[in-house]
N, C-alpha and C positions, 0 to 999 in steps of 0.2 A: 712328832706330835703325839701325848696320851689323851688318850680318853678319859675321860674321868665321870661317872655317874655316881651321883648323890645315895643315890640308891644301895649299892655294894660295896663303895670306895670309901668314903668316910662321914663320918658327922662335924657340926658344925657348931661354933661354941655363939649362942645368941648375948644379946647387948648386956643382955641383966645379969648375966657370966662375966662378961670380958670388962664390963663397965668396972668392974673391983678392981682392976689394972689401970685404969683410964688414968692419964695423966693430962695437965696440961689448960691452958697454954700458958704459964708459968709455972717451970718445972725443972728439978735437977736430974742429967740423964749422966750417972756415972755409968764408965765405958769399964768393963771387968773381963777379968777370964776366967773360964770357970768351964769343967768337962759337963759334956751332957752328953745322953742317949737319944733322942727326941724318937730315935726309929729302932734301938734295942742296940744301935752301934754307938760307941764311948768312945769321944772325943774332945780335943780341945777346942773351945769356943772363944769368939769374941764378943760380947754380950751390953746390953742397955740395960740399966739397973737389975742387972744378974737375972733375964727374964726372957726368954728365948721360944718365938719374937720378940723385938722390942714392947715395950707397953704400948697401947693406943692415947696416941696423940689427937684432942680434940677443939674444938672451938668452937665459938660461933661467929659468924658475920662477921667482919669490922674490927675483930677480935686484933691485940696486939699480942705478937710473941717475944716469951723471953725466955729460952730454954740455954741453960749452963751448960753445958758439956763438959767434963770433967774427966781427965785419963788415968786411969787407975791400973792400964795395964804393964805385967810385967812377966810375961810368958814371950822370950825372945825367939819362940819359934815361931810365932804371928807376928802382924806388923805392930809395932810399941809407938807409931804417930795414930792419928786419927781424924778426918774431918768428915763433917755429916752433911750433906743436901739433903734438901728440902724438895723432893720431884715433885714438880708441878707446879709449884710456890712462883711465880714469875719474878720476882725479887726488884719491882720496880722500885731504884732511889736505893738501892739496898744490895748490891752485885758481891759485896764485897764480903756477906755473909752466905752468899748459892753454897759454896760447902764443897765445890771441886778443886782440888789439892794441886794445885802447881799451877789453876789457872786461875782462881780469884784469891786461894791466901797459901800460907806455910800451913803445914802438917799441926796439932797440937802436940806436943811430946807430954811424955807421963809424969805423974804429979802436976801437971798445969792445966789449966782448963779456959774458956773462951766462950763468952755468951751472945749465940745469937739472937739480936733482937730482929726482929720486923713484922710488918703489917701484910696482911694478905689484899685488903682494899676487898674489893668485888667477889672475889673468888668465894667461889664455895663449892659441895664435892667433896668426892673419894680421892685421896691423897696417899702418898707412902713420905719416907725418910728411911734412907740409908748410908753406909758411909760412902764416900766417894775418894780413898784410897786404895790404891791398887786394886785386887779385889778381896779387899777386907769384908766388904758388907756378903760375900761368899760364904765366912765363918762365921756369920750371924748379927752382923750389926744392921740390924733392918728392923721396920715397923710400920706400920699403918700409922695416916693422921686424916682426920675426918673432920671439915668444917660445916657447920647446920646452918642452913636459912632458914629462919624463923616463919620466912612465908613460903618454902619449899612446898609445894604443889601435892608432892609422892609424900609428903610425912606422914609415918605413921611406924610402927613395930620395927625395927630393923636385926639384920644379923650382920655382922662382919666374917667373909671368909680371907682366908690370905694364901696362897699357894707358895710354897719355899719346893726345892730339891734338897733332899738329903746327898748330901757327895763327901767324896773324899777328892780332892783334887779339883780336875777338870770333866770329871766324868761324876756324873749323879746316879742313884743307885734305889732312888725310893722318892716318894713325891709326901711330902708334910702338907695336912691342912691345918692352918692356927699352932704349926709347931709342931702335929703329933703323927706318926707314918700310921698309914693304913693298908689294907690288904683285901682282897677279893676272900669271900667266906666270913669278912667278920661283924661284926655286930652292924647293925641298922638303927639309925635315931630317929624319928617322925621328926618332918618340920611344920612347925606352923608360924611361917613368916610370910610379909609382902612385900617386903624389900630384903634382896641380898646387893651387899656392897661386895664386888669380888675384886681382890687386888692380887696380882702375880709380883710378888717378890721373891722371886724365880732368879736363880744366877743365867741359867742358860735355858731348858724344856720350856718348848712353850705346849699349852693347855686346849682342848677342847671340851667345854665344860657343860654337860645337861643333865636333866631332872629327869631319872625315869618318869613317864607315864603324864607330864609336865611341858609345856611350852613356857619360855620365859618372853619379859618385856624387854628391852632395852631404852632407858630411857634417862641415861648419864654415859658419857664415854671421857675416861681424862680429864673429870671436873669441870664438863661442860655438858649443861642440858641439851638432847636432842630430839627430835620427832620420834616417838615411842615407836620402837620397830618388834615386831613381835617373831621370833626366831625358836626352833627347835633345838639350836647348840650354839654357843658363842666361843671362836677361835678365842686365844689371850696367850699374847705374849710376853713377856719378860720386861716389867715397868710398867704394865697397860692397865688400867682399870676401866672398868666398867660401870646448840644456839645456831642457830643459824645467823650469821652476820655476811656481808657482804665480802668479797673476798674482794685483796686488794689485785690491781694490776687489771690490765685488759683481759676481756675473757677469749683468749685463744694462747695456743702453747705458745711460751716465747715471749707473752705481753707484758711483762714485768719492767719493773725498771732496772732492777740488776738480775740476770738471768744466771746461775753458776751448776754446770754439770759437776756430778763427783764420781769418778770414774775409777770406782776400786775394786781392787786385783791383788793378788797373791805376790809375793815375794819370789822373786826368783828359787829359792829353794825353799818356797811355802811355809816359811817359820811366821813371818810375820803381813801385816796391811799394809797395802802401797793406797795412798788417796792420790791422783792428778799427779804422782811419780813419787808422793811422799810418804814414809811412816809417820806416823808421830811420835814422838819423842821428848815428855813432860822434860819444860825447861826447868832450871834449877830455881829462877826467878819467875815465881807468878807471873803471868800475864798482865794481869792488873796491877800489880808493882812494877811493870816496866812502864804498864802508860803513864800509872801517878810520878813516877820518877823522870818526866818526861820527854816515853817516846808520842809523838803524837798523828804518824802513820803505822797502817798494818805491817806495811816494809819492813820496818824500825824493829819490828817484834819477831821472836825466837819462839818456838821454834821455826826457823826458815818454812816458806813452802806448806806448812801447814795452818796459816792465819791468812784469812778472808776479810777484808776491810770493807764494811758499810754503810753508807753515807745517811745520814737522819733524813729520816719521813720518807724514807721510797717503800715501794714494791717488791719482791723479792721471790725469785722462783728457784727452788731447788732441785733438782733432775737427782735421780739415784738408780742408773740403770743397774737389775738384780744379776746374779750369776758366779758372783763369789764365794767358791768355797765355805762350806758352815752354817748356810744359812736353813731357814730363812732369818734374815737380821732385822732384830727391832732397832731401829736408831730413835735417838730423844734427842731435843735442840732443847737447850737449857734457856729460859728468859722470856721463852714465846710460845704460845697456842699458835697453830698453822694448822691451813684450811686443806683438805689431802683431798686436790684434784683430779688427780690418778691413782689408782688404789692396786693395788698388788691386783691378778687374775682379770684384772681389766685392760682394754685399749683405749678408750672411750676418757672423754674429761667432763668433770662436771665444775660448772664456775656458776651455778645456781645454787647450792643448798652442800655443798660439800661437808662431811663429817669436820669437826675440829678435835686437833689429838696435840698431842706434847708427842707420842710413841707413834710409829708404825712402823709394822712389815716391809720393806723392800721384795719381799715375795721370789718368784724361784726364774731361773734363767729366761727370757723375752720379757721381763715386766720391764716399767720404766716409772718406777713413783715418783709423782710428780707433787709437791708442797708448796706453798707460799703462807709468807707472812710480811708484819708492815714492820720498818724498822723505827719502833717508837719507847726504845728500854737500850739506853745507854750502858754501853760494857763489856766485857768479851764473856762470849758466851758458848758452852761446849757443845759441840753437833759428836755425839759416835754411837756404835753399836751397844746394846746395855745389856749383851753378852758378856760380864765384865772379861772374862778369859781372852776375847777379841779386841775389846779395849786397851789391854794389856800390851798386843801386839799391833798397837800400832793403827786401829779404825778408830781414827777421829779425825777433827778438824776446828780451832777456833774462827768464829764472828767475833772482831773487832768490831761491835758497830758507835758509832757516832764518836770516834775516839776523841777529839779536841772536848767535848763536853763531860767527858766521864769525871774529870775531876772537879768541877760544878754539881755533878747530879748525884754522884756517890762518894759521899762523904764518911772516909773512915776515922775509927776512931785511935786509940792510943793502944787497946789492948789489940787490935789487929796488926799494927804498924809492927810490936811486940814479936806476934807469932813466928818471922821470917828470924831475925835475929836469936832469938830463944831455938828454933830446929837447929838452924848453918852452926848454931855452937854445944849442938847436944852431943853425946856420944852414943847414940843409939846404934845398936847392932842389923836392925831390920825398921822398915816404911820409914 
C-alpha cells in the first residue's frame, strides 16, 4: 500500500485544465503507439488519441454513447488487437459491447475499428475505460469517463485525479497522477476544490490517499451515491473509485438463492490461479458467441469449470475467502453493482445499508468477502482480480446468467458478428 499526500506527492490537473481534452460522448478514440516518458523513463506505449491518459470521457444523464474505436497500432512488440470496457457501465440490453476480449467479442485488429454504441440509463458518477486485452490497458490504454446529473446534490467546482503506476513489466517503479510521476521535495500546488473525483487506474499498487492538514467526505463509491462518511484517508484499489437499496436475498449468510463460494489458491507450482480447481483460460470463441451460436446451458460453455450459470431474477451470494498469494485482490464483476455484505477486516455482515461497489478488496488471510446481487442483466459477465498481471494467470470466472434470453435481450449487430472472423484470419504476431 503507498501513501500518498497531496501535500508533498503531487499536484492535481482541475476541470478547466483537463476539460481541453474532454471528449465525448460521441467520439473517435484512435488506438496508437507512440514512446513516452510520463516519469523521465522512455518507453513504448499504447495510447487513446496519442494522449497518456486516455482523454476524459464525459456525459450527462441519459446521455447515448457512440465512441469508434479505431486501431492504428503497429508496434508488434505490444499487443496489435485491442478492445476497450467500459468499467462500471452495466451494459444493460448491450453485453455485447462490455469490451472483454474472448468473452463478449473478438479482439479488433489494426486498420479496423468497431463502434460502441450504448446508453448508460440511470447511471451516473465517476467511471474509467480501459482496454480489456491481456494486459494492454498496463501500457496505457486507460482513462477516465464521468457522467453529470444535472440534479447531483455535491455539484459544484470539480478536479479529476486518476492514479496510474509507472512500470516496466509487472513490477511498478513510480506512481503518476493524471500521467505525470512525482517525488517527495518537489513542488507544491494549492488546492482550491470541493469535489475530488479520484480514480485508480492502477495496473496493480493500490493507494492510501489523504490531504495533509484535511479530512475528506466520501460521498460516491463506484458510481453510486452513499451516506457522506467523513474520513482522515481513503484505502483505493485498482479499478475503484471514489445508494443505499435493499439488498436482495434473506438477510443472514447463506440466504440467497444461489449461494457460490470461490475458493482460490495458487497453482501447484505458483505460476498461475486455480478458482474451485480451475485457471481460466480465455476461449478461442467468445462466450457470447458460443451462446448466440446456440449453447444454451453453462455446461455447454468453454472454458470448462470456469462458467457459473445463473437463472433470471434470483439472489445471488458470492463468498471470496482471502489468503492467496498477491493480494490484497480487488476483484470487479462485470454487468452488476453488488451490495459488499462482509467487507474485508471484518467478521460481522451487514444486510441494512451495505456499501455498493462494481470493485472490492477480498482483504488479507481470515477474511471472507462476502457480495450479493440480483440477476436482472442478461449475458455472460466477467468476475476476476483487476490486477490485470493476475488476470493473466488465470483469476477469473464467467456468470452465464439468464442464458436462453440472451439472444432476445442482446441484440448484435453486423459489425460485431465481423470482429471474430476479421481476428481468426488476421496474421497478427501478438493479442
Amino acid at each position: 500500500m503507498r501513501s500518498l499526500s497531496l501535500a508533498v506527492f503531487f499536484a492535481v490537473i482541475s476541470t478547466s485544465v483537463y476539460a481541453q481534452k474532454a471528449i465525448g460522448p460521441v467520439a473517435n478514440l484512435n488506438i496508437v503507439n507512440r514512446r513516452i516518458a510520463p516519469d523521465g523513463f522512455n518507453r513504448q506505449a499504447t495510447l487513446v488519441n496519442d494522449e497518456f491518459p486516455g482523454p476524459l470521457i464525459q456525459a450527462t444523464k441519459g446521455a447515448n454513447f457512440r465512441l469508434n474505436v479505431i486501431n492504428r497500432l503497429n508496434d508488434s512488440s505490444l499487443d496489435l488487437g485491442t478492445s476497450i470496457h467500459w468499467h462500471g457501465i452495466l451494459q444493460r440490453t448491450t453485453n455485447y459491447v462490455d469490451g472483454a476480449a474472448f468473452v463478449t467479442q473478438c479482439p479488433i485488429i489494426p486498420n479496423e475499428s468497431f463502434l460502441y454504441q450504448f446508453k448508460a440509463f440511470e447511471q451516473t458518477g465517476t467511471y474509467w475505460y480501459h482496454s480489456h486485452l491481456k494486459a494492454q490497458y498496463c501500457d496505457g490504454l486507460r482513462g477516465a469517463l464521468v457522467i453529470y446529473d444535472p440534479k447531483d446534490p455535491h455539484h459544484d467546482h470539480m478536479t479529476l485525479i486518476t492514479f496510474l503506476s509507472g512500470s516496466a513489466g509487472s513490477k511498478f517503479n513510480s506512481t503518476l497522477i493524471n500521467g505525470k510521476g512525482r517525488y517527495i521535495g518537489g513542488p507544491s500546488v494549492p488546492l482550491a476544490v470541493y469535489r475530488l473525483r479520484v480514480v485508480s487506474i492502477s495496473c496493480d499498487p493500490a493507494f492510501d490517499f489523504s490531504i495533509d492538514g484535511h479530512q475528506l467526505t466520501i460521498i460516491e463509491v463506484d458510481g453510486n451515491n452513499v451516506q457522506p462518511l467523513v474520513v482522515d484517508s481513503l484505502e483505493i484499489f485498482a479499478a475503484t473509485r471514489v445508494k443505499v437499496d435493499p439488498v436482495p436475498g434473506k438477510p443472514f449468510p447463506g440466504g440467497a438463492d444461489i449461494n457460490i463460494n470461490l475458493n482460490v489458491t495458487p497453482s501447484s507450482d505458483f505460476t498461475e490461479f486455480v478458482i474451485n480447481g480451475f485457471t481460466f483460460d480465455a476461449p478461442m470463441v467468445p462466450v457470447l458467441l458460443q451462446i448466440l451460436s446456440g449453447a444454451q446451458n453453462a455446461s455447454d460453455l468453454v472454458p470448462k469449470g470456469s462458467i457459473y450459470g445463473l437463472d433470471a431474477n434470483k439472489s445471488v451470494e458470492i463468498t471470496i475467502p482471502a489468503g492467496v498469494p498477491g493480494g490484497p485482490h480487488p476483484i470487479h464483476l462485470h454487468g452488476h453493482s453488488f451490495h459488499v455484505v462482509r467487507s474485508a477486516g471484518s467478521s460481522t455482515y451487514n444486510f441494512d445499508n451495505p456499501v455498493i461497489r462494481d470493485v472490492v478488496s477480498i482483504g488479507e488471510q481470515g477474511d471472507n468477502v462476502t457480495i450479493r446481487f440480483f440477476t436482472d442483466n442478461p449475458g455472460p459477465w466477467f468476475l476476476h482480480c483487476h490486477i490485470d498481471w493476475h488476470l493473466e494467470k488465470g483469476f477469473a470466472v464467467v456468470f452465464a446468467e439468464d442464458v436462453p434470453e440472451v439472444s432476445t435481450k442482446d441484440i448484435v449487430n453486423a459489425q460485431w458478428r465481423a470482429l471474430c472472423p476479421a481476428y481468426n484470419s488476421s496474421k497478427m504476431t501478438s493479442g
